[in-house]
Backbone as CSV, one residue per row, in Angstrom:
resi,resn,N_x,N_y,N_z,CA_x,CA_y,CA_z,C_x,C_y,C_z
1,UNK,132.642,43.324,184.143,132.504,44.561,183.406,133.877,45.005,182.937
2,UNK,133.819,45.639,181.941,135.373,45.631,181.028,135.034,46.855,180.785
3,UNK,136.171,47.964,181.461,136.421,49.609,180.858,137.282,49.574,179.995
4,UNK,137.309,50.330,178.984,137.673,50.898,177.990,138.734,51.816,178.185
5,UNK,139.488,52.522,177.082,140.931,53.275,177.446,140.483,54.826,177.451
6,UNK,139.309,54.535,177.087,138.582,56.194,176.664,137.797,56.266,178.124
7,UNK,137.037,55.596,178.321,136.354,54.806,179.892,137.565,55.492,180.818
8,UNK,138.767,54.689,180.937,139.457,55.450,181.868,140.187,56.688,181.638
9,UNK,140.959,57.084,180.675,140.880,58.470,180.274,139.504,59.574,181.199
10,UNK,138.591,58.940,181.100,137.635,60.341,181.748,137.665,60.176,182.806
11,UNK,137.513,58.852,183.911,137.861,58.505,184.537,138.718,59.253,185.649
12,UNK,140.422,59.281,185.059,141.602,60.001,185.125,141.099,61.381,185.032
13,UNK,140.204,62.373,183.888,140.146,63.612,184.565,139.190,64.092,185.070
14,UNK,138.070,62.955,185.912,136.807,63.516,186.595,137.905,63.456,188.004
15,UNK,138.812,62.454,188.093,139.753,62.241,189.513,140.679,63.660,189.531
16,UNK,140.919,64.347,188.496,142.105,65.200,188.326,143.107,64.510,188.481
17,UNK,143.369,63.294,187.581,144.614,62.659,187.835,145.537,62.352,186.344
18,UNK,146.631,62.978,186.392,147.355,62.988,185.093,147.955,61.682,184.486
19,UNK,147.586,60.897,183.411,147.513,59.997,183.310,148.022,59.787,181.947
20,UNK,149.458,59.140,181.605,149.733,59.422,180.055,149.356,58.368,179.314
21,UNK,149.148,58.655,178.128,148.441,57.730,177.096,149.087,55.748,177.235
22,UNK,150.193,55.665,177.457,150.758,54.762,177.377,150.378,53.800,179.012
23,UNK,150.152,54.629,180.296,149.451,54.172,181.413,148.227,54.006,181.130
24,UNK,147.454,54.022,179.985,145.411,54.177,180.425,145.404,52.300,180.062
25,UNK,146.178,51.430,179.282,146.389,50.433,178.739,145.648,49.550,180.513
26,UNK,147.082,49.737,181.293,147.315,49.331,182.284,145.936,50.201,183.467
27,UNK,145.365,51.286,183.389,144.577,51.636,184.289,142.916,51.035,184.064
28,UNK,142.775,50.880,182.583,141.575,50.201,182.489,141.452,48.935,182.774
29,UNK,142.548,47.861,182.898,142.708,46.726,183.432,142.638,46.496,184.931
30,UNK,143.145,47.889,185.497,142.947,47.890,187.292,141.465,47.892,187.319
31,UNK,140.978,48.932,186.842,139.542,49.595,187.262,138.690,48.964,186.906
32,UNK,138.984,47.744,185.469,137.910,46.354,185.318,138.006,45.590,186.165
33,UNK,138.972,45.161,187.063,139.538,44.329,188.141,138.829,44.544,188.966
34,UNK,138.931,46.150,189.375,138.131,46.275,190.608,136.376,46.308,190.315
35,UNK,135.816,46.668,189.146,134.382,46.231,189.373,134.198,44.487,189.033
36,UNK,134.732,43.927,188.585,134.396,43.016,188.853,134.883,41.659,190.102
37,UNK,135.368,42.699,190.934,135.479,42.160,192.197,134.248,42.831,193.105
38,UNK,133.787,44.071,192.572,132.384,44.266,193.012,131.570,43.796,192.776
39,UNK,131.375,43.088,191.288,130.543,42.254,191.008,129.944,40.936,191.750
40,UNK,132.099,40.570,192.707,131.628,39.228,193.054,130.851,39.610,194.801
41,UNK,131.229,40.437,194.854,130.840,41.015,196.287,129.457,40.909,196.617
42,UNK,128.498,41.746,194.988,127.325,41.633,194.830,126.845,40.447,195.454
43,UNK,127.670,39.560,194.904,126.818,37.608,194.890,126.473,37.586,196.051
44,UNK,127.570,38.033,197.281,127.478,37.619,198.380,126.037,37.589,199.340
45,UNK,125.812,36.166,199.931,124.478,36.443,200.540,124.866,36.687,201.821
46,UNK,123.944,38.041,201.983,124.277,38.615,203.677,123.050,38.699,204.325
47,UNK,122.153,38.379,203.936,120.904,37.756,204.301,120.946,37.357,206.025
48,UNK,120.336,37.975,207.026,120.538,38.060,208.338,122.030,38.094,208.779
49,UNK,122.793,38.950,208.267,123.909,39.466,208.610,123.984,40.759,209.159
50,UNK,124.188,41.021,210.510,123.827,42.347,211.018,125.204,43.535,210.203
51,UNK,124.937,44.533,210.404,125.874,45.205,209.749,127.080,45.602,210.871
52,UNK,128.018,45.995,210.460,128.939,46.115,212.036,129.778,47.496,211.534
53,UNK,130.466,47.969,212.466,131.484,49.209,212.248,133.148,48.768,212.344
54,UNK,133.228,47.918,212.454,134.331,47.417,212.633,134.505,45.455,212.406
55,UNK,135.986,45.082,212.178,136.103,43.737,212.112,136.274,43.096,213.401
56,UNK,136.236,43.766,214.633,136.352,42.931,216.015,135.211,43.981,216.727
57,UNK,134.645,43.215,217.584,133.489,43.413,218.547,134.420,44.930,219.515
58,UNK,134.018,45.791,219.373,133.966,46.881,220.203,133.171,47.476,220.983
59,UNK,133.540,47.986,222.320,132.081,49.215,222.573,133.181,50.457,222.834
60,UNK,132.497,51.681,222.891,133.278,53.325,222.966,133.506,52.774,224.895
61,UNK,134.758,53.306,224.562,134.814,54.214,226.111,134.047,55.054,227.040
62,UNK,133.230,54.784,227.783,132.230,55.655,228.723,132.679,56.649,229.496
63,UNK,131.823,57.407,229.508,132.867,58.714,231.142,131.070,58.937,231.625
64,UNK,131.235,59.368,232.632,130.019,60.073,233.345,129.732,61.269,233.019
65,UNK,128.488,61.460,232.359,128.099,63.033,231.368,127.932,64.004,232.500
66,UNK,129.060,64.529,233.009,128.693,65.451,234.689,128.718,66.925,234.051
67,UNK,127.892,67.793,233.802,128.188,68.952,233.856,129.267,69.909,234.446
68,UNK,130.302,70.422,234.246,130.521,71.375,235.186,130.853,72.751,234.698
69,UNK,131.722,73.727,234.994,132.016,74.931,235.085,132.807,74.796,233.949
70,UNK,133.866,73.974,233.975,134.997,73.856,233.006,136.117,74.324,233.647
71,UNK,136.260,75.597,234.489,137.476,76.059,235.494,138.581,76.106,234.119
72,UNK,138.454,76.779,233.443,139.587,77.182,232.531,139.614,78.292,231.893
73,UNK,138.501,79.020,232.245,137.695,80.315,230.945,139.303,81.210,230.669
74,UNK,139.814,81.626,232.233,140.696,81.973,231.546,142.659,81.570,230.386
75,UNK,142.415,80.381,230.295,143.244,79.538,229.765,142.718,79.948,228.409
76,UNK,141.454,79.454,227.762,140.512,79.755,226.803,141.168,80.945,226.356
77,UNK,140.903,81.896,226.953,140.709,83.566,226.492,142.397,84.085,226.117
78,UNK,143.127,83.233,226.995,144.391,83.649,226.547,144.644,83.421,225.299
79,UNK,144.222,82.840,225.036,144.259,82.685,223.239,143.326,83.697,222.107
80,UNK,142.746,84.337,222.783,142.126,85.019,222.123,143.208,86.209,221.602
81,UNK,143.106,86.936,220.271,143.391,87.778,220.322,142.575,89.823,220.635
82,UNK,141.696,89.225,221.160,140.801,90.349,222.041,139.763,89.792,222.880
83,UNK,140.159,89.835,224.096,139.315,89.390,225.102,138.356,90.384,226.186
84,UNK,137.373,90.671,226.258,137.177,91.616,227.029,135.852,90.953,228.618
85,UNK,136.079,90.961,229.416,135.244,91.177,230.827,134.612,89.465,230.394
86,UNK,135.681,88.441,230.098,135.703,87.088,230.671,134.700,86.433,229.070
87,UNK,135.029,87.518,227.987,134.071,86.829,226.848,135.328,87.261,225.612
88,UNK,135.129,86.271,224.337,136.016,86.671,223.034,135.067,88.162,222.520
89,UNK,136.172,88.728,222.238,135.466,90.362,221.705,135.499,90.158,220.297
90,UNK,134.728,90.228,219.505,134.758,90.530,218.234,134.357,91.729,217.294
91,UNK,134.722,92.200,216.032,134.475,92.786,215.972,132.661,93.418,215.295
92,UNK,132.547,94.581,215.394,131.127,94.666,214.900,130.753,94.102,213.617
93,UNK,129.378,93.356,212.947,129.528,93.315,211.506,128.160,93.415,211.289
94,UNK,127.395,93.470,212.481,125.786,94.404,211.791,125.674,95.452,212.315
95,UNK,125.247,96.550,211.260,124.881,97.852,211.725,123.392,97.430,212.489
């Protein structure tokens, strides 16, 4: 697929990207490059290829889902800038 200088011109201001007349030469040649490296991607058969999240086999880090207290409320609240009787105070905003 082959973009055009007008093609990338709009391109350049759907991105908000300032782009002077003498660069669109050179940007429609990137941006044909890159779809038709999508093109070749298309070809590719992935046909029983599971999908993955990453390029090397991972699993997450586990912890034990333990409930507790947290033992910090007041660490928390010190940051508040109005704290009142162990809760953030805010102010009123429905009558």
């Amino acid at each position: 697929m082959s973009i055009t200088e007008d093609q990338a011109r709009k391109v350049a201001h759907l991105a908000r990207i300032a782009v002077d007349d003498a660069a669109l030469p050179a940007l429609a040649r990137e941006l044909s490059g890159i779809l038709d490296f999508m093109e070749q991607l298309a070809e590719v058969d992935v046909e029983g290829v599971e999908p993955m999240t990453g390029v090397t086999p991972m699993r997450l880090k586990r912890r034990e889902d333990a409930v507790t207290t947290g033992g910090m409320a007041d660490r928390i609240l010190s940051n508040a800038p109005d704290a009142r009787e162990g809760f953030f105070a805010v102010p009123k905003v429905v009558e």
